[in-house]
C-alpha positions as a LaTeX table, in Angstrom:
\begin{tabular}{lrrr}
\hline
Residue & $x$ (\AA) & $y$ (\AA) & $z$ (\AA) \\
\hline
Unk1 & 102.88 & 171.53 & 138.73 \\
Unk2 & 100.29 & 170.02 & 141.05 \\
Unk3 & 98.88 & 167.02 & 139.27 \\
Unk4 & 95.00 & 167.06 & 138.67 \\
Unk5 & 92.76 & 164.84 & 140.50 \\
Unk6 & 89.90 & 163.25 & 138.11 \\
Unk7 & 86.48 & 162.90 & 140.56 \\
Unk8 & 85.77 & 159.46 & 140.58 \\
Unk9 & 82.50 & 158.45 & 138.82 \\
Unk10 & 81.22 & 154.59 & 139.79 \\
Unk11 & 78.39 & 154.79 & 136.69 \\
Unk12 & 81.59 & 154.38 & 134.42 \\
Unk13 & 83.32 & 151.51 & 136.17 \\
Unk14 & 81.62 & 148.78 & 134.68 \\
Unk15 & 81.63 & 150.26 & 131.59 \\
Unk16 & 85.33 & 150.46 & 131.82 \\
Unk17 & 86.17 & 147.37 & 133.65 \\
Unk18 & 84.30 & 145.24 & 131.18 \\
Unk19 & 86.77 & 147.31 & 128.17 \\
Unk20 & 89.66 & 146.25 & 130.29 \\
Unk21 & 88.38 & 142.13 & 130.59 \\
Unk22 & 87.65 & 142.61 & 126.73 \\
Unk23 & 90.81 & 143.48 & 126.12 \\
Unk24 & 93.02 & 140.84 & 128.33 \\
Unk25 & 90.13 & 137.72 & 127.46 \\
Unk26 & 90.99 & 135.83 & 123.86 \\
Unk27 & 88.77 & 136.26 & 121.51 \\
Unk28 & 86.17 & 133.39 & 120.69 \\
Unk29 & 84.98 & 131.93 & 118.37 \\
Unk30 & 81.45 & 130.53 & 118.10 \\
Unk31 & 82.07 & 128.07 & 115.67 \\
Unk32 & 85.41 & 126.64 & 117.04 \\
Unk33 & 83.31 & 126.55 & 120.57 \\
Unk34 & 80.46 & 124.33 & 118.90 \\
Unk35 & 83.01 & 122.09 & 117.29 \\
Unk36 & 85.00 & 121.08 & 120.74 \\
Unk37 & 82.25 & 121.13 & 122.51 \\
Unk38 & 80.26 & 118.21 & 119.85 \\
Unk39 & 83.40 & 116.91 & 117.60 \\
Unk40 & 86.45 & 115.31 & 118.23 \\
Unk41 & 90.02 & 115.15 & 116.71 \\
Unk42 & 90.56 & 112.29 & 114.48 \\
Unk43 & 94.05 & 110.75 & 114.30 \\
Unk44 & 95.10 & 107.93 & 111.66 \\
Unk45 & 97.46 & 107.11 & 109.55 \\
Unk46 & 96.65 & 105.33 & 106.33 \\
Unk47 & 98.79 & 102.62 & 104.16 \\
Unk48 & 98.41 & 100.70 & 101.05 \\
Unk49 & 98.73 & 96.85 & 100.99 \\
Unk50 & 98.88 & 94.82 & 98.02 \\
Unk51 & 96.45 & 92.21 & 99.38 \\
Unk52 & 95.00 & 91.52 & 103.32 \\
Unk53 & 97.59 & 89.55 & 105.55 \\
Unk54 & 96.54 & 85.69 & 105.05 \\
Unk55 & 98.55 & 84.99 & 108.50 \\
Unk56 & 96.87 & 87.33 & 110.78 \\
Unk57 & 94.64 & 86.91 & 112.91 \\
Unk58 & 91.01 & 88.89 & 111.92 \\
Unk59 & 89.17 & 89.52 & 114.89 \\
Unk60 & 85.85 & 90.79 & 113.26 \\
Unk61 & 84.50 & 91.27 & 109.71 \\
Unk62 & 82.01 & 93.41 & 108.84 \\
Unk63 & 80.06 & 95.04 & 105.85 \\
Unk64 & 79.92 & 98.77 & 105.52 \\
Unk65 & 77.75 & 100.71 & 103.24 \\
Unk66 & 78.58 & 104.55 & 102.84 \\
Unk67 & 76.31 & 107.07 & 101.51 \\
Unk68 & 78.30 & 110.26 & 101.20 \\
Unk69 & 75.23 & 112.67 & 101.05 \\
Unk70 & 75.66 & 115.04 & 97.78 \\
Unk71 & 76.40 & 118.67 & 98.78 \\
Unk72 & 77.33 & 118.08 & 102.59 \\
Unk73 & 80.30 & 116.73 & 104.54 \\
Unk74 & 77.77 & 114.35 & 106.03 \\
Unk75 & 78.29 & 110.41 & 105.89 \\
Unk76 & 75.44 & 107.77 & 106.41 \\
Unk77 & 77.12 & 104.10 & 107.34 \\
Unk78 & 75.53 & 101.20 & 107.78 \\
Unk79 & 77.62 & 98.01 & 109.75 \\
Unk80 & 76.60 & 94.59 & 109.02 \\
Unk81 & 78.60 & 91.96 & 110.81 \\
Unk82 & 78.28 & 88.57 & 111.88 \\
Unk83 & 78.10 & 88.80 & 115.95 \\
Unk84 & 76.02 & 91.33 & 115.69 \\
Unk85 & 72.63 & 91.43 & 116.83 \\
Unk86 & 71.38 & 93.51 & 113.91 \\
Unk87 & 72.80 & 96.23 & 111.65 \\
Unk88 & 74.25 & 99.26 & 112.88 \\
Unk89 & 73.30 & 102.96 & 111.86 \\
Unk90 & 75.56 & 105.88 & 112.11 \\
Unk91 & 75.52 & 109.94 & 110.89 \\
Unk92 & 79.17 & 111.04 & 110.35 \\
Unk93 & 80.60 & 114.59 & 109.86 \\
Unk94 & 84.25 & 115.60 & 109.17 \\
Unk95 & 85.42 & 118.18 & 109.00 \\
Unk96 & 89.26 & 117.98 & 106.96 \\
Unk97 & 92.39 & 119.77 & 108.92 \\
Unk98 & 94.18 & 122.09 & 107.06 \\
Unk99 & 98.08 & 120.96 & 107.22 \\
Unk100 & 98.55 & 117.38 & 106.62 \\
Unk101 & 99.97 & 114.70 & 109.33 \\
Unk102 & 98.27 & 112.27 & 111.45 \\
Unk103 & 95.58 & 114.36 & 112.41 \\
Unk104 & 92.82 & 114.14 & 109.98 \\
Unk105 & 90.40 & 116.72 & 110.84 \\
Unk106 & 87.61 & 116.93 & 113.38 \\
Unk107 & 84.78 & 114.35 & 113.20 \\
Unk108 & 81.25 & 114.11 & 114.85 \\
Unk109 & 79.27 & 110.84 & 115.25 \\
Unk110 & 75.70 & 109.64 & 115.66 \\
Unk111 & 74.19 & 106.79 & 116.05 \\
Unk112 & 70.48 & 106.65 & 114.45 \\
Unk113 & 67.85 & 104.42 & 114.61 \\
Unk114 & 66.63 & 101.89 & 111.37 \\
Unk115 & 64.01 & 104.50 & 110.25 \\
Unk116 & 66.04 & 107.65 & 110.92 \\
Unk117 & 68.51 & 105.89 & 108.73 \\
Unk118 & 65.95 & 105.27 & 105.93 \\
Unk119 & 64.95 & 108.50 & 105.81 \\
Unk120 & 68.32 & 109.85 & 105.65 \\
Unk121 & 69.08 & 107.10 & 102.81 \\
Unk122 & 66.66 & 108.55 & 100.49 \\
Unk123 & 68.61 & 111.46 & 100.12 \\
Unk124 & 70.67 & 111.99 & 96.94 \\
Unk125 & 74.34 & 110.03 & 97.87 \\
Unk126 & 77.32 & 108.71 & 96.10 \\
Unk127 & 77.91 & 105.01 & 97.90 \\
Unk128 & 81.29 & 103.45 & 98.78 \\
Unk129 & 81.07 & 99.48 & 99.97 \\
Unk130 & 83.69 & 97.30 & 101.66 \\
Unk131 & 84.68 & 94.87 & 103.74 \\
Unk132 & 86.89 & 95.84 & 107.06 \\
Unk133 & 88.58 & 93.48 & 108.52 \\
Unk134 & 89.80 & 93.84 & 112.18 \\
Unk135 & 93.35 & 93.06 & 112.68 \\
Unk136 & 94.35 & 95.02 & 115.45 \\
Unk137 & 96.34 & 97.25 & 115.66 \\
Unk138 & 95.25 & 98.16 & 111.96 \\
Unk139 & 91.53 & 97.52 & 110.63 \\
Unk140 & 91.79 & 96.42 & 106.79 \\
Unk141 & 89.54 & 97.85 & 104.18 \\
Unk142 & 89.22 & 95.50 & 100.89 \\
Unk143 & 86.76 & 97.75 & 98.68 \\
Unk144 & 83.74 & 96.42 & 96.09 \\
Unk145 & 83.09 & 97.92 & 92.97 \\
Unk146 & 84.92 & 99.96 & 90.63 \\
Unk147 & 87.33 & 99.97 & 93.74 \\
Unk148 & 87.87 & 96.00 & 93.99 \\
Unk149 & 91.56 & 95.14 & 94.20 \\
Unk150 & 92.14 & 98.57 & 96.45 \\
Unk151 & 93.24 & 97.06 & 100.36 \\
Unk152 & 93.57 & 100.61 & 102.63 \\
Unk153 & 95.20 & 99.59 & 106.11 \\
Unk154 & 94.29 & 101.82 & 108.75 \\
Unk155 & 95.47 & 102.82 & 112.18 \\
Unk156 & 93.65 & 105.21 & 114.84 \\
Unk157 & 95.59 & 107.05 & 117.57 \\
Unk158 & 94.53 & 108.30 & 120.91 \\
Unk159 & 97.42 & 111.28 & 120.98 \\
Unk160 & 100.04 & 113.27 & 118.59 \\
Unk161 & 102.57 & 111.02 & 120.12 \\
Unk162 & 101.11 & 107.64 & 119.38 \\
Unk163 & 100.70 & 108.77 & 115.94 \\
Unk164 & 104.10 & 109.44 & 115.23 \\
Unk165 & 105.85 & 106.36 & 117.19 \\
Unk166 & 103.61 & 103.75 & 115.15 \\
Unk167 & 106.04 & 102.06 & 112.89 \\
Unk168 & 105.36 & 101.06 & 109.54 \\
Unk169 & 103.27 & 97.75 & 109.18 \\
Unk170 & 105.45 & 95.19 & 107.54 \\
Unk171 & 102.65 & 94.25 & 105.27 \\
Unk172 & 102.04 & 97.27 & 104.03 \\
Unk173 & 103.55 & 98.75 & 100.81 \\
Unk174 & 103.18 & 102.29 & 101.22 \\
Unk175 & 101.62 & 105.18 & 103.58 \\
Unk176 & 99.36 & 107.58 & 101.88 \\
Unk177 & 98.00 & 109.10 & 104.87 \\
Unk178 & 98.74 & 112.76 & 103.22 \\
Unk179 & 97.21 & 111.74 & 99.99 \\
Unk180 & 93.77 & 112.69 & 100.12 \\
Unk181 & 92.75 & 110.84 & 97.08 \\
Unk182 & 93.04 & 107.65 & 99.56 \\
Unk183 & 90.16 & 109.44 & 101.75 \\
Unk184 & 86.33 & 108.02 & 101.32 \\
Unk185 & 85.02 & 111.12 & 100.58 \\
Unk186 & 87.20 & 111.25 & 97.54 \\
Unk187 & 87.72 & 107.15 & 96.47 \\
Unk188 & 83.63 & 107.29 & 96.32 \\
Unk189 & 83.72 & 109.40 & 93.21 \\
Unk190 & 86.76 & 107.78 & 91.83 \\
Unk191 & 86.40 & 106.08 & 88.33 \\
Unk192 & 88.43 & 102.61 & 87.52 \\
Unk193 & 90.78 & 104.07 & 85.57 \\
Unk194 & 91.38 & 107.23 & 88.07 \\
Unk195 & 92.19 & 104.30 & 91.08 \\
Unk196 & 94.29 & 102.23 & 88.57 \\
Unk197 & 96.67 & 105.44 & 87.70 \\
Unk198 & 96.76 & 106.73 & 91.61 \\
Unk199 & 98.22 & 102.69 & 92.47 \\
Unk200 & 100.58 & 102.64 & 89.54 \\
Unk201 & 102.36 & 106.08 & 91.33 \\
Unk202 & 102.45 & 103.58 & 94.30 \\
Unk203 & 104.55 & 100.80 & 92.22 \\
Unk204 & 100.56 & 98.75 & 92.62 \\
Unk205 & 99.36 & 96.96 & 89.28 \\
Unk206 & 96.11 & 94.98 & 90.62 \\
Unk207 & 95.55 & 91.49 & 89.19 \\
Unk208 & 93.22 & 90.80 & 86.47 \\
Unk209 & 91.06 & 89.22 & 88.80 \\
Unk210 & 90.40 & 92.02 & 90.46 \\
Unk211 & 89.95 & 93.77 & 87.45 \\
Unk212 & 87.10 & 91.09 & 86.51 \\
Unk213 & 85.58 & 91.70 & 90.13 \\
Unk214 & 85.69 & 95.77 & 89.11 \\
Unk215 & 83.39 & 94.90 & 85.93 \\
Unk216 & 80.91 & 92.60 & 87.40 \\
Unk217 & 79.89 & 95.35 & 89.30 \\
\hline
\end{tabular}
């Protein structure tokens, strides 16, 4: 049978050649393009120490004042520290991963000016304060407030492979860097007794002292 010849019709070739590059090109999506493009992965593992090191060396101290903004995923910070030449301002959004690990989720920083941040400040906000104390390769977080007594070691990779080759700080009693309760966004609403009960899983009874420090807040 003599095979029949379909007349060749150039008014439908772009129509079909973009079907065809629709069909081999992934598909995107708008939102995962924004976040690449802005945001970038945030890798850290987190661990529980019953006190900061007295025999290492800190390299910096500095204040930080949270505001998690009610209703948002948004963070204002503000860094006081003693070599600097004034305070520092900075808009945060994270975004949590889904599976737990090293890899926290994707995160988004700027820095704002002193009346960009006072505006933002007036905004309805549940506050977190600490102290961080550099002590490279970890910076140490001794908390204020109902939180006094609570010392979260952190440690901040560049790669997937960093992450999982850091070995376990010596003065650290446990990693809790897949419990989310030991995330800011969460301690900031934590009561006393809620933080006292999460440590006591750990094998962590804080000192009445820091239990005095708690109240005089």
């Amino acid at each position: 049978m003599e095979k029949q010849q379909r007349e060749w019709n150039p008014e439908e070739q772009p129509e079909r050649n973009a079907e065809r590059n629709a069909e081999q090109r992934p598909e995107r999506r708008p939102e995962r393009q924004h976040e690449q493009k802005y945001a970038r992965i945030e890798r850290e593992r987190r661990f529980l120490m019953a006190g900061p090191p007295a025999s290492a060396p800190v390299t910096a101290t500095r204040l930080i004042r949270d505001r998690y903004l009610e209703g948002t995923r948004l963070r204002l910070r503000r860094v006081d520290g003693p070599d600097a030449d004034g305070p520092e301002f900075k808009l945060t959004q994270k975004i949590p991963a889904d599976q737990p690990g090293a890899v926290q989720g994707l995160i988004t920083n700027t820095y704002l000016s002193q009346s960009e941040y006072d505006l933002l400040a007036s905004l309805p906000a549940a506050v977190l304060c600490k102290t961080r104390l550099s002590l490279p390769p970890l910076g140490v977080d001794v908390f204020d407030g109902p939180l006094a007594g609570l010392v979260l070691a952190e440690a901040e990779f560049d790669n997937d492979q960093e992450a999982l080759a850091f070995a376990f700080p010596p003065a650290c009693l446990a990693e809790v860097t897949a419990d989310v309760r030991f995330t800011g966004g969460r301690l900031v609403r934590a009561t006393r007794r809620e933080l006292l009960t999460w440590l006591d899983e750990y094998g962590i009874r804080l000192s009445p002292e820091a239990d005095g420090d708690a109240l005089g807040h």
